[in-house]
C-alpha positions as CSV (number, residue, x, y, z in Angstrom):
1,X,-7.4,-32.6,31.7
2,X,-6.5,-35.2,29.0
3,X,-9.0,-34.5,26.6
4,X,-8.0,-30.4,27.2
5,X,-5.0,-31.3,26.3
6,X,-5.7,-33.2,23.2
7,X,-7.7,-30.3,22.3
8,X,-4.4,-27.8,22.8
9,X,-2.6,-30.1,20.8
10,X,-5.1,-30.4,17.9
11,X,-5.5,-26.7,18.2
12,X,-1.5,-26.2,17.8
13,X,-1.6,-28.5,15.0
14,X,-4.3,-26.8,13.0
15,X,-2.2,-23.5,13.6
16,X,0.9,-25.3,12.2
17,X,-0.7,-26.4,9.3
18,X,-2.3,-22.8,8.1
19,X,0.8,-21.2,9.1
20,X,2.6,-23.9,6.7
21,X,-0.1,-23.3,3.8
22,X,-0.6,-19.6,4.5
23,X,2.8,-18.1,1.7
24,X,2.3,-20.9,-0.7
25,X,-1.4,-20.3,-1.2
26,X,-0.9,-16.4,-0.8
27,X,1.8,-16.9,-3.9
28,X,-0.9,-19.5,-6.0
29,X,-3.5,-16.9,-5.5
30,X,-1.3,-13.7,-6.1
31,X,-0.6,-15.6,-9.9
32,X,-3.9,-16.3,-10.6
33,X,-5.2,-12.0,-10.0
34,X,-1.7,-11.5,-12.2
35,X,-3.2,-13.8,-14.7
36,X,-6.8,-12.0,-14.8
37,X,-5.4,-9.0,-14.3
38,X,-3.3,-9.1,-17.7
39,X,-6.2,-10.7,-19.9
40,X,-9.5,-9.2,-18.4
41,X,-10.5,-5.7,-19.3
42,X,-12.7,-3.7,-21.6
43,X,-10.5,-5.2,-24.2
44,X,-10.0,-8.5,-23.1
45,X,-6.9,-10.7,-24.2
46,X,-6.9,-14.6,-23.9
47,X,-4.3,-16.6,-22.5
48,X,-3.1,-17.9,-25.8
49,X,-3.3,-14.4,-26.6
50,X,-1.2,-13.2,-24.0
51,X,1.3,-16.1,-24.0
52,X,2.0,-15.0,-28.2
53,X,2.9,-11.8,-27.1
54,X,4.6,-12.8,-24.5
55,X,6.8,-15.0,-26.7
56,X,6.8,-12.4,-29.7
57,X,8.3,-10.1,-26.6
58,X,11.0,-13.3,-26.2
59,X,12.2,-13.1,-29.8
60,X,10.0,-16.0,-31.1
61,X,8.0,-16.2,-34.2
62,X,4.5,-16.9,-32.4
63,X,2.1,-14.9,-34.8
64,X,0.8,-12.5,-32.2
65,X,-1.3,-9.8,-33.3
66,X,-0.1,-6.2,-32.8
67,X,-3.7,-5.4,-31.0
68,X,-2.6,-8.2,-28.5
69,X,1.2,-6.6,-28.3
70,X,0.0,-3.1,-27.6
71,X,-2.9,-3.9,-24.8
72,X,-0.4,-6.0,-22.9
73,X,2.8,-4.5,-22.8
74,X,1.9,-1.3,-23.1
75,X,-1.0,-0.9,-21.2
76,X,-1.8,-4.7,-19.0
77,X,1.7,-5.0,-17.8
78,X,2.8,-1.7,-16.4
79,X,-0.7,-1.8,-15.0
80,X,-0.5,-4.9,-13.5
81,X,2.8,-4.4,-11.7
82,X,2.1,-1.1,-10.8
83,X,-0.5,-2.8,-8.2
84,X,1.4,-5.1,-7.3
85,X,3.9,-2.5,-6.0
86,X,1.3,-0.6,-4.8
87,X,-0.7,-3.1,-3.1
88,X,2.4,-5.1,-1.4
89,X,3.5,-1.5,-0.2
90,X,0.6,-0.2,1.8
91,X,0.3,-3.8,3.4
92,X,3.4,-4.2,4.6
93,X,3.2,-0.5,5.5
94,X,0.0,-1.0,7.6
95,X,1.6,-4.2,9.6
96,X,4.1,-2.1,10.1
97,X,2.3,0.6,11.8
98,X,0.3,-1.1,13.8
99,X,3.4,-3.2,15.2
100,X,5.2,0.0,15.8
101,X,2.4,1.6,17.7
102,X,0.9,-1.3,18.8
103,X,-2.6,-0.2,17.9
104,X,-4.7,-2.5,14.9
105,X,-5.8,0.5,13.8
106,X,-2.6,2.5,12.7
107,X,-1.9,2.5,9.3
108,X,0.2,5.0,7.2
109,X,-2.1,7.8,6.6
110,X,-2.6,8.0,10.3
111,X,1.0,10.2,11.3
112,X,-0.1,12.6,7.9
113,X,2.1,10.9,5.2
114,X,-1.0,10.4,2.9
115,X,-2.3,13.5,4.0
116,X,1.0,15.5,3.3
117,X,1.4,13.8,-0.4
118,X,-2.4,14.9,-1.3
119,X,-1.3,18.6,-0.2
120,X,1.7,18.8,-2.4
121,X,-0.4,16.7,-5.2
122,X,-3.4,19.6,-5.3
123,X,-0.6,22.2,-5.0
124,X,0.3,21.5,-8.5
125,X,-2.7,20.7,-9.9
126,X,-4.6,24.1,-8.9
127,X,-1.5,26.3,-8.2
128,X,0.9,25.6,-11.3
129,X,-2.4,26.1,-13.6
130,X,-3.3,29.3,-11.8
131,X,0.1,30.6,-11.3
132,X,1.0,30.2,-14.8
133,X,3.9,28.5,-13.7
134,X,5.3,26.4,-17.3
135,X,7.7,23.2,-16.4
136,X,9.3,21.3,-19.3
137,X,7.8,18.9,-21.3
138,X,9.9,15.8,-20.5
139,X,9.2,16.8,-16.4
140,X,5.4,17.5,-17.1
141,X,4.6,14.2,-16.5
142,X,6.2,12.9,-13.6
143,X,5.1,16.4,-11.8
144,X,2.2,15.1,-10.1
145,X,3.9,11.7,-8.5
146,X,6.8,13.4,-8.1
147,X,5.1,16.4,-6.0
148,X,3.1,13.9,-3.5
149,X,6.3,12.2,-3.4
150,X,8.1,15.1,-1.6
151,X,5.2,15.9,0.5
152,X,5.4,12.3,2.0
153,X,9.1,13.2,3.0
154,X,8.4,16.7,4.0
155,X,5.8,15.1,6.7
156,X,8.1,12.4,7.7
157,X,11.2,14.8,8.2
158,X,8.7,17.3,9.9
159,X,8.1,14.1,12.5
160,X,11.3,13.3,13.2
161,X,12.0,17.2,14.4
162,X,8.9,17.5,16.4
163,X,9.3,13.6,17.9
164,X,13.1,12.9,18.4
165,X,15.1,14.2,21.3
166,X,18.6,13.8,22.6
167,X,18.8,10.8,19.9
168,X,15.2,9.6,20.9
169,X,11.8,8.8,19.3
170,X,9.1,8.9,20.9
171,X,6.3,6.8,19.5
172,X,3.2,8.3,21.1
173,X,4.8,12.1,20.2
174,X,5.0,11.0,16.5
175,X,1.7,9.7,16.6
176,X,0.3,13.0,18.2
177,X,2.4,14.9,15.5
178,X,0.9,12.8,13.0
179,X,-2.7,13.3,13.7
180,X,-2.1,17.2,13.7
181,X,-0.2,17.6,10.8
182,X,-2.4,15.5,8.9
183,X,-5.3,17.7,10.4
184,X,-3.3,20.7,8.9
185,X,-2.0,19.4,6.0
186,X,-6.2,18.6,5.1
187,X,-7.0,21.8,6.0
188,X,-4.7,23.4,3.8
189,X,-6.0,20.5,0.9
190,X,-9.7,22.3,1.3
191,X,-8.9,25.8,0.6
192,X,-6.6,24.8,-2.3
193,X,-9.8,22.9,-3.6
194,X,-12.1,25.2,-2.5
195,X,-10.0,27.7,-4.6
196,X,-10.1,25.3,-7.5
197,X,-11.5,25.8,-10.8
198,X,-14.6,22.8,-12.4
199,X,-11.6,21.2,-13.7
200,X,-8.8,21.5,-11.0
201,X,-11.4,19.9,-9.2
202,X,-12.3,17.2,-11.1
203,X,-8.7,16.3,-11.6
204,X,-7.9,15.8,-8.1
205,X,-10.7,14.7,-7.0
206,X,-10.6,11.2,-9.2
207,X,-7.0,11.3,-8.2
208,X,-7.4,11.4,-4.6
209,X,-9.5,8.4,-5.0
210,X,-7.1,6.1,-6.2
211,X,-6.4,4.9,-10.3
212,X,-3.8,2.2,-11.7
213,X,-5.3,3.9,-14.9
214,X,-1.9,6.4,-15.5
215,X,0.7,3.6,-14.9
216,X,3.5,3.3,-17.3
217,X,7.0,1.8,-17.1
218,X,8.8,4.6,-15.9
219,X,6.0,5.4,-12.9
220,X,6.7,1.6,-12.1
221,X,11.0,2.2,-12.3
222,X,10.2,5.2,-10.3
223,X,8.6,3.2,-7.8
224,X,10.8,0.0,-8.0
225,X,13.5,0.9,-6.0
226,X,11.2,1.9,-2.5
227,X,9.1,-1.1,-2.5
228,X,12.4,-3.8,-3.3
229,X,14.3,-2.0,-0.6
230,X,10.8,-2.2,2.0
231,X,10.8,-6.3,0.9
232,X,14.5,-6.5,1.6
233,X,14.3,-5.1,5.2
234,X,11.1,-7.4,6.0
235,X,13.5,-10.3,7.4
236,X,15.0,-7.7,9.7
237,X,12.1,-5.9,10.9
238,X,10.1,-8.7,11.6
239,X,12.3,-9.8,14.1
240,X,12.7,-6.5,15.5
241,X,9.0,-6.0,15.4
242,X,8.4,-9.1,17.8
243,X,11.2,-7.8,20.2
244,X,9.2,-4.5,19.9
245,X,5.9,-6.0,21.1
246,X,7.7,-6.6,24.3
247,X,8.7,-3.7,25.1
248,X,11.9,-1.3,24.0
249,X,13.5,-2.3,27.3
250,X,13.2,-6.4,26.3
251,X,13.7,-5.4,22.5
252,X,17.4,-3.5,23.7
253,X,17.9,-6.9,26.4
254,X,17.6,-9.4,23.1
255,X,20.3,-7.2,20.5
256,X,18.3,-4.6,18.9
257,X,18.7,-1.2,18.8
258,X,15.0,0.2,19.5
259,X,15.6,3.1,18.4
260,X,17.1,2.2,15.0
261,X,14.4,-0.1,14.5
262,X,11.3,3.0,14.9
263,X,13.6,5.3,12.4
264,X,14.2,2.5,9.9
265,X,10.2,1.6,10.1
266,X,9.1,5.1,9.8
267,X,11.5,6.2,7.0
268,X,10.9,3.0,5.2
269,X,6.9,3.6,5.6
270,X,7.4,7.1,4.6
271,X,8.8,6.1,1.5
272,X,7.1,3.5,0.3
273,X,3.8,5.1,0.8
274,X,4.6,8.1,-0.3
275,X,5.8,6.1,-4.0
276,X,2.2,4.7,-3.8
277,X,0.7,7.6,-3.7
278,X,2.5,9.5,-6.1
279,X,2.3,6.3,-8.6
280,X,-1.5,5.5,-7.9
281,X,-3.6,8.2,-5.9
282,X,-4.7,7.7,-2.0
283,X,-6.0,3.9,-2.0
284,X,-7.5,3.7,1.8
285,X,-8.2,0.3,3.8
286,X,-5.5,-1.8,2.3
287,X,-3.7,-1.0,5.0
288,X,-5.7,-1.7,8.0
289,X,-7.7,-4.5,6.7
290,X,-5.0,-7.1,5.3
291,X,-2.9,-7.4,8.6
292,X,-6.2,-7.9,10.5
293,X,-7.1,-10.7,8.3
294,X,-3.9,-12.5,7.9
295,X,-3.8,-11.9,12.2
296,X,-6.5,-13.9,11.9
297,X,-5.1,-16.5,10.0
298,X,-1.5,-17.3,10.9
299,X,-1.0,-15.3,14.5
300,X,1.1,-11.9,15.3
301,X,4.6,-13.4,14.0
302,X,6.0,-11.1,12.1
303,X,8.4,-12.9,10.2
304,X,5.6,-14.9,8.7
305,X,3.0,-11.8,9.0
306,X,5.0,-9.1,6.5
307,X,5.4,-11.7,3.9
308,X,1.9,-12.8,4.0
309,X,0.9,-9.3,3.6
310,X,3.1,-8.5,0.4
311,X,1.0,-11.3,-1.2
312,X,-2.2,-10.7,0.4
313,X,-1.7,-7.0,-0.5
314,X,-1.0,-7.3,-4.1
315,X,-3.5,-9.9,-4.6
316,X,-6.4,-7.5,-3.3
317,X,-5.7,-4.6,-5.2
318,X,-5.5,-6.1,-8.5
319,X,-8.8,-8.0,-7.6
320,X,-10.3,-4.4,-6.9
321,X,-8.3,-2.5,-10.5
322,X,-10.0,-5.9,-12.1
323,X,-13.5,-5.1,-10.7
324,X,-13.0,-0.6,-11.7
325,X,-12.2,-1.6,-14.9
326,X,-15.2,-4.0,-15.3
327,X,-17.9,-2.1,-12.9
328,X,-18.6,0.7,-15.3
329,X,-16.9,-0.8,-18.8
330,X,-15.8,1.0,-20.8
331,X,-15.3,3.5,-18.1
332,X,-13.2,3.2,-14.5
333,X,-14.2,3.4,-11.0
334,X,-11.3,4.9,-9.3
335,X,-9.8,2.1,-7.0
336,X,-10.2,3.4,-4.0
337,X,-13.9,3.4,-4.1
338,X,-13.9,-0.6,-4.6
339,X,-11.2,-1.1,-1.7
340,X,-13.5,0.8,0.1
341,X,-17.0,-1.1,-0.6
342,X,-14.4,-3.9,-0.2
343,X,-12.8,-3.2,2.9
344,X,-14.9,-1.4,5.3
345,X,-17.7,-4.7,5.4
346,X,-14.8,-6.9,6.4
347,X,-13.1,-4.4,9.1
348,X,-16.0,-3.5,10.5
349,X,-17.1,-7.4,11.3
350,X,-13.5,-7.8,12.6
351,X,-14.5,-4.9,14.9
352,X,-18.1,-6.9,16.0
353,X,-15.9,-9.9,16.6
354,X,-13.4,-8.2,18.7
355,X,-15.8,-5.9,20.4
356,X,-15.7,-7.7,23.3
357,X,-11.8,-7.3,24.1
358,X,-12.0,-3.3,22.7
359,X,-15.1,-2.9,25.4
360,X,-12.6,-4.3,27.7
């Protein structure tokens, strides 16, 4: 019994410890991927290189070339924290998702928020061109993000109607919901595309995979104000979360309101995915696979858990906009193929290690 529990103890310890080490290491590697992700490319800048712009930006005389000026702040920045944004976004959205529906394997896409911004995305790339429907210039090019932007909130208010009544939300109806409506909103996605000239097709097609290749300032302003607000609310929700795990009944006993908790998650998921989206294309398996790993590493606490995966998130998606810009140089993969060959190894060996427990 002693040396069980010296063992306990140790093992508490060790738990301690990575829990301590998780954020700060999360934060060192997140600046490191910021680093690479500003200087490596098919034009690569060096640090010193980088740090003269960066100080010509400043106001000081630092001799920095205009080739170095244009490539970062023009291109490498907005780039850069365009996936951060992005990255941070579908993480936290994932942990979110999964705590809300207790299941490891929700993620956004699963109630038909991905789904629904793809269907409003292909409606303007094949229908405006076909329909000979002109917009104005200075709206031309927020269209597309701004389209799958509205079809995110067009599924989420659809959810609410079909899953809320007399003033509640029923999880397991919104999930149902989900699964159809993103079945429809897919179907619907075909026959545009099947409808679709060579080039229609094309277009969507490399956007439906996923590109940080179109970010500019004003898609990363666009974007800004969903992901702060989703990083603001992370204190909140992750105590609510682990109320949540519970159950509603013990969440209500402990001071939340269960029912506010499961709007302000969806709505903020919603949103934040649906920004993602609109600035950077359907990216799959960020989602899913970064809570499971960080699960792994530092427990189901959700205070520490959302945090972890803002870092963890943005980290990996710059690591995989690095590797399409470097795969097929000067060319670009689109990013969701590399978060995929990414991904899907790692979630499927989380699967083989848990098998045991799903069998069960």
């Amino acid at each position: 019994m002693a040396i069980a529990a010296e063992n306990a103890g140790t093992d508490m310890e060790h738990r301690d410890w990575r829990q301590r080490m998780t954020l700060p290491v999360l934060a060192i590697l997140l600046g490191l991927s910021v680093l690479a992700s500003v200087t490596i490319g098919a034009s690569d800048v060096s640090l010193g290189g980088a740090a003269r712009a960066l100080g010509d930006a400043l106001g000081f005389d630092t001799g920095a070339t205009l080739r170095d000026l244009v490539i970062l702040f023009d291109i490498r920045l907005p780039r850069t924290v365009l996936g951060l944004l992005v990255g941070a976004s579908l993480a936290i959205s994932g942990a979110l998702m999964q705590g809300l529906f207790r299941n490891p394997l929700a993620d956004p896409a699963l109630i038909g928020v991905s789904a629904g911004s793809s269907l409003a995305a292909v409606c303007v790339i094949v229908l405006a061109g076909s329909l000979g429907i002109t917009v104005p210039v200075w709206l031309a090019p927020h269209l597309l993000p701004l389209a799958a932007f509205c079809g995110s909130l067009v599924v989420t208010f659809t959810l609410y109607a079909i899953a809320t009544r007399s003033g509640r939300t029923s999880v397991a109806t919104m999930l149902l919901a989900g699964i159809a409506i993103a079945a429809l909103a897919m179907a619907l996605t075909g026959y545009i595309v099947f409808r679709s000239d060579d080039t229609q097709l094309r277009d969507f097609t490399f956007w439906n995979m996923g590109s940080l290749g179109g970010a500019t300032w004003a898609r990363v302003a666009g974007m800004l104000p969903f992901v702060a607000v989703l990083l603001i609310a992370i204190p909140f929700l992750g105590n609510g979360l682990n109320a949540l795990l519970l159950g509603e009944a013990e969440a209500f006993h402990m001071g939340f309101a269960p029912e506010r908790l499961k709007r302000a998650i969806v709505v903020l998921t919603a949103a934040a995915t649906g920004a993602s989206v609109a600035g950077a294309g359907v990216i799959g398996f960020v989602g899913i696979v970064v809570p499971h790993v960080l699960r792994l590493a530092v427990g189901a606490d959700n205070r520490l858990l959302l945090p972890a995966c803002a870092l963890l998130g943005a980290s990996l998606l710059l690591f995989a906009d690095i590797l399409s810009r470097l795969v097929v140089a000067p060319a670009e993969l689109p990013i969701g193929i590399i978060t995929a060959v990414l991904g899907a190894p790692v979630f499927l060996s989380i699967l083989l290690r848990r098998r045991s427990v799903i069998d069960i």
